[in-house]
C-alpha positions in Angstrom: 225.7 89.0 112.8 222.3 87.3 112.0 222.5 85.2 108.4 220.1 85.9 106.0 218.7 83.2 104.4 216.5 83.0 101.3 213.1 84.0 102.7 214.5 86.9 104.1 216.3 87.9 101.0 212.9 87.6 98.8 211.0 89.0 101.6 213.5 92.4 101.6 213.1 91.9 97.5 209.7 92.1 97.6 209.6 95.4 99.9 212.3 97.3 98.3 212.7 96.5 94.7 209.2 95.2 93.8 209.4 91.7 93.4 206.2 90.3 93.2 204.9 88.4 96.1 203.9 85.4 94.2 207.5 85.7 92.2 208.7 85.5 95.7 206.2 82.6 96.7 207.7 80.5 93.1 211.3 80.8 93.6 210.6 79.7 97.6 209.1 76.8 96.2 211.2 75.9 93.5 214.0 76.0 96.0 212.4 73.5 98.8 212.2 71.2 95.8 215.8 71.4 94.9 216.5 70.5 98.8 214.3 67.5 98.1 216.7 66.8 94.7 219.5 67.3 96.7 218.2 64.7 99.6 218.4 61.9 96.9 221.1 62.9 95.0 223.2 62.6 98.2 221.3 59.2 99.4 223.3 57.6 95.8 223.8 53.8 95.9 222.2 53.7 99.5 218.8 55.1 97.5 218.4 52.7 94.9 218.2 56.0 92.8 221.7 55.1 90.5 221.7 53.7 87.0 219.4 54.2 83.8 215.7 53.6 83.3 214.4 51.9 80.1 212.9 54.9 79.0 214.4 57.7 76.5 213.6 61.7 77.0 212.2 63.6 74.2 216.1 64.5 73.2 216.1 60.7 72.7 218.3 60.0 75.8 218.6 57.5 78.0 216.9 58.5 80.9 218.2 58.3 84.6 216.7 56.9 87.7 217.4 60.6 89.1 216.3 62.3 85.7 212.7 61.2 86.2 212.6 61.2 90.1 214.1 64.9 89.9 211.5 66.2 87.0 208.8 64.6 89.2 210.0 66.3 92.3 209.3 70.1 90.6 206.1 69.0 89.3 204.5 68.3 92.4 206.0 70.8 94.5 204.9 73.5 92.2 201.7 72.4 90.4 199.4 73.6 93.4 200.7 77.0 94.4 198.2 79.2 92.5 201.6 80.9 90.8 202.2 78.9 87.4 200.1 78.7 83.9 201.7 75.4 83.0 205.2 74.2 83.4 207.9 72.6 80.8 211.1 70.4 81.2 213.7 69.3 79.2 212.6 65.3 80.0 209.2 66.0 78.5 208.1 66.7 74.8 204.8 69.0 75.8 204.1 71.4 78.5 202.9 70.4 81.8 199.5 71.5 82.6 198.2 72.6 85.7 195.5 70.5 87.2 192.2 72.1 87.2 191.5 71.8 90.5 194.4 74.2 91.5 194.3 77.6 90.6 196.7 79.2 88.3 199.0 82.2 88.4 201.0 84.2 86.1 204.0 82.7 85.2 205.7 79.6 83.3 208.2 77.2 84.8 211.0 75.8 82.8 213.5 73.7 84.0 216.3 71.2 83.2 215.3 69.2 86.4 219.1 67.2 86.6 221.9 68.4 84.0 224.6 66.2 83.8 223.0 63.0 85.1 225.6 61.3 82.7 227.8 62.0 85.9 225.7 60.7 88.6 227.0 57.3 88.6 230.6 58.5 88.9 229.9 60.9 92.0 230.5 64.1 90.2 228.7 67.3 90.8 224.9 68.0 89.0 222.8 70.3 89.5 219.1 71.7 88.6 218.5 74.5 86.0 215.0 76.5 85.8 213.9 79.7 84.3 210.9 81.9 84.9 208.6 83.7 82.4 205.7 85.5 82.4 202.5 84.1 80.8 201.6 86.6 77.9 198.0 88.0 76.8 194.9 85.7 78.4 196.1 82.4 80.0 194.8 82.3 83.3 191.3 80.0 82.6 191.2 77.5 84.3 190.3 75.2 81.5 191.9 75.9 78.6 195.4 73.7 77.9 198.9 75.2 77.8 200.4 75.4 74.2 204.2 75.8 73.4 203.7 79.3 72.0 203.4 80.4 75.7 206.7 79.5 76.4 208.2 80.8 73.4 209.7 84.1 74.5 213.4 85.0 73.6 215.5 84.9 76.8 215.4 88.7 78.0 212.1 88.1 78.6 212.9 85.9 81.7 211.8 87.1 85.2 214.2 84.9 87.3 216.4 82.2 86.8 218.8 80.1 89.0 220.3 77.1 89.3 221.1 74.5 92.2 224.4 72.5 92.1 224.3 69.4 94.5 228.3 69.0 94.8 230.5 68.9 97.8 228.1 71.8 98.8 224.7 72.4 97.6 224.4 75.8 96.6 221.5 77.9 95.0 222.6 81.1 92.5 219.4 82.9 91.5 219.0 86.3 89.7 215.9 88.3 89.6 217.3 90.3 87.3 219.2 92.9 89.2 222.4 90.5 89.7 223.5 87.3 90.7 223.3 86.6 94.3 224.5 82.9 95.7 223.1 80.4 98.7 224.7 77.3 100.3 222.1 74.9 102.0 222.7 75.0 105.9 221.3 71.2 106.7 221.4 71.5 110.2 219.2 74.9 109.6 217.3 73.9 106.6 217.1 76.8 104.8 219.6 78.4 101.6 221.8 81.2 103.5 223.2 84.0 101.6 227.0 83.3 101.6 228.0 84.9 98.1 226.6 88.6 97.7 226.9 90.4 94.1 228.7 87.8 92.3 230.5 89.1 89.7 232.7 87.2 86.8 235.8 88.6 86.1 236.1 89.9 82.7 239.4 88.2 81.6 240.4 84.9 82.1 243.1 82.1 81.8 240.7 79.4 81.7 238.5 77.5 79.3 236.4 75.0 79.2 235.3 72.5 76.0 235.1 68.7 75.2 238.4 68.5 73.2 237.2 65.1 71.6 235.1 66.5 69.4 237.8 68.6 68.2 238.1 67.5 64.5 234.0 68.2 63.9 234.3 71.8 65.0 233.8 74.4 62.5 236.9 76.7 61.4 236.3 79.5 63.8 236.6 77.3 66.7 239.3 75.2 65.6 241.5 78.6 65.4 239.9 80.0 68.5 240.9 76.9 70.9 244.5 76.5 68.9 245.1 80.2 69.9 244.5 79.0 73.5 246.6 75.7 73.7 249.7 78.3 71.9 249.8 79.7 75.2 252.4 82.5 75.7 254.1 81.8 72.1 250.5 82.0 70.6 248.9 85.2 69.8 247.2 85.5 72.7 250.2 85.6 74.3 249.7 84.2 77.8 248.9 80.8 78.7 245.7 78.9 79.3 244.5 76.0 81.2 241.5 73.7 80.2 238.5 72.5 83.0 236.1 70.3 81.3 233.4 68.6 84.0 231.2 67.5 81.7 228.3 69.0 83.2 227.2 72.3 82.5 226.1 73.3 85.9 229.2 72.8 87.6 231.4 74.2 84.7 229.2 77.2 84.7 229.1 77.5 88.4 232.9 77.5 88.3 233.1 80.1 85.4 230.4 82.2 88.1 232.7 82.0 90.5 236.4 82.5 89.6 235.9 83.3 85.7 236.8 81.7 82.9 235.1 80.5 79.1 232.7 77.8 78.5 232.1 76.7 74.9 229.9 74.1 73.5 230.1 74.9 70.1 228.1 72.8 66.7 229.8 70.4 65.4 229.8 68.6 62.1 228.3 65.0 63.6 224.5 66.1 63.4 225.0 68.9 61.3 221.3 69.6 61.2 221.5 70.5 64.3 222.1 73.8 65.4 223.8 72.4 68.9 223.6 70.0 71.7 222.2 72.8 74.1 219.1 73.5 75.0 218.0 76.9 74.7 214.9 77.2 76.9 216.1 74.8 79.9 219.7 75.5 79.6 221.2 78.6 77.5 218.7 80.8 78.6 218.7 81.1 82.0 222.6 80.3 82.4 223.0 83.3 80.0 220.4 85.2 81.8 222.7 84.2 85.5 225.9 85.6 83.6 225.0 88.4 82.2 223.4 89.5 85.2 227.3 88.4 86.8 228.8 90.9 84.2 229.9 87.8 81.9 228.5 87.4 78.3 227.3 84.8 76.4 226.8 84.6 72.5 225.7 81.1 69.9 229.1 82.8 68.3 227.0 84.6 65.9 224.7 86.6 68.5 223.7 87.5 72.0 221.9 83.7 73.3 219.2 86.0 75.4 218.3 87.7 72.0 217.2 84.5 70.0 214.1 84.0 69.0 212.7 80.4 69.9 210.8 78.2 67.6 210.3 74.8 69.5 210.2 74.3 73.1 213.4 71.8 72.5 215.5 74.0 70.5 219.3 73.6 70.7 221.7 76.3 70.4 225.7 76.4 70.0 226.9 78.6 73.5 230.1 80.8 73.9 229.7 82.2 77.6 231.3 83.7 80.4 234.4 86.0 81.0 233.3 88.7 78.4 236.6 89.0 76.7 236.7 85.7 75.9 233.6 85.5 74.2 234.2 88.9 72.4 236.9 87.0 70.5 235.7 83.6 69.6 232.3 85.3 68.8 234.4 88.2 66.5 236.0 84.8 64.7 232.5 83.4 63.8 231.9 87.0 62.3 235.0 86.9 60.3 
């Protein structure tokens, strides 16, 4: 039985469900650079590519050696293609333009280029994030600059949206928006090979996933939520749970993807100005986008992530998502 790998898969895309050929040409591209992240994430010590640069993000973050190296990676390998209006990552503050002397196309790149870089030093699974837009009304000349109001579009409005994990195996999980279809990275080959068809996320669960240090600045609705949990089968819930916390939201999704479960990352009362630690445009949207299309759910506890409106390219939202149970409850608690 011949494999199929990526190309193939867009190519049969394209042909029977009328996936643009220049959608097809993006996500191609987008995918050799995550091969290129996933050369030099691997490479570790023996790269020089460990440890922290002197430089902060716009989030105000230390930045890693991989941080920048990754977000550098997916500018280059997509700035030339003739499919993009302009580009935007979570390790800059404005949108990337597109050189003039490449043409441009008709979508907008987002991306978190390395999520959970805090873990790179330690060995631990990362991964890339991106999301794909269309560019609305006329922004196709080839002079004018890129403002964020392009790139402001609520979450349903997404064309694509994947991610790459760079653990044990790499693996690339991309939806198109007709559900969630997986890839592992065949290095003697080359090429991402269909190995996980239709995933789909089971709708209960007996796992969870949250940063229990930050317990005692969670709002009321959580706090009840999670103590239902750790009650286990004396609790109301009546069964017991068990808690997986990576500390990277790729991999903790990407488990959640794969055998179910609940990932939470809720506000909490230590910047309470703002909303969440979660990005909404690099990181909510398109892992909402990936489990809903998986049959999961995924809420700010209030309302559906995919329906918020945005009003800054580095907006952060609180995220309930995955087994759709799950959220159902802890989102019905924020309700009262």
């Amino acid at each position: 039985m011949s494999r199929v790998t990526l190309s193939r898969y867009l190519i049969e895309q394209t042909r029977s469900n009328n996936t643009p050929a220049d959608l097809r040409f993006l996500i191609e591209v987008v995918a050799r650079a995550c091969k290129a992240i996933s050369h030099q994430v691997s490479k570790g010590a023996l790269g020089g590519v460990l440890g922290s640069m002197e430089t902060e993000n716009v989030q105000g973050e230390v930045q890693k050696k991989l941080d920048v190296l990754s977000n550098e990676i997916l500018l280059e390998a997509n700035e030339w293609g003739g499919t993009l209006a302009g580009m935007a990552s979570e390790e800059m503050d404005k949108p990337y333009q597109i050189p003039g002397r490449y043409p441009k196309g008709a979508y907008l790149l987002l991306f978190d280029p390395l999520d959970g870089s805090s873990n790179i030093d330690v060995n631990v699974s990362v991964g890339t994030i991106f999301s794909v837009l269309r560019c609305p009304g006329n922004c196709f000349s080839q002079n004018d600059s890129l403002g964020d109001e392009a790139f402001l579009q609520p979450g349903t409005k997404q064309v694509a949206a994947g991610y790459a994990i760079y653990g044990p195996q790499t693996m690339l999980m991309l939806t198109l928006g007709d559900g969630v279809m997986g890839f592992t990275l065949d290095r003697e080959l080359g090429s991402f090979v269909l190995t996980h068809d239709n995933i789909r996320v089971p709708h209960s669960t007996a796992e969870f996933a949250i940063n229990m240090s930050n317990q005692r600045h969670w709002d009321e609705p959580v706090k009840r939520y999670v103590s239902e949990l750790l009650a286990g089968e004396e609790g109301p819930l009546g069964k017991n749970y068990n808690m997986r916390w990576i500390a990277s939201m790729v991999a903790d999704v990407h488990r959640i993807l794969t055998r179910g479960g609940l990932f939470m990352y809720p506000w909490d009362a230590r910047e309470p100005e703002k909303p969440g630690k979660l990005r909404l445009m690099y990181e909510a949207n398109p892992m909402s986008f990936i489990i809903e299309q998986a049959g999961g759910a995924a809420t700010d506890g209030k309302q559906r992530i995919l329906e918020v409106e945005p009003t800054s390219l580095h907006q952060r939202v609180p995220v309930f998502l995955g087994s759709p149970e799950e959220v159902e409850r802890v989102t019905g608690y924020h309700k009262g």
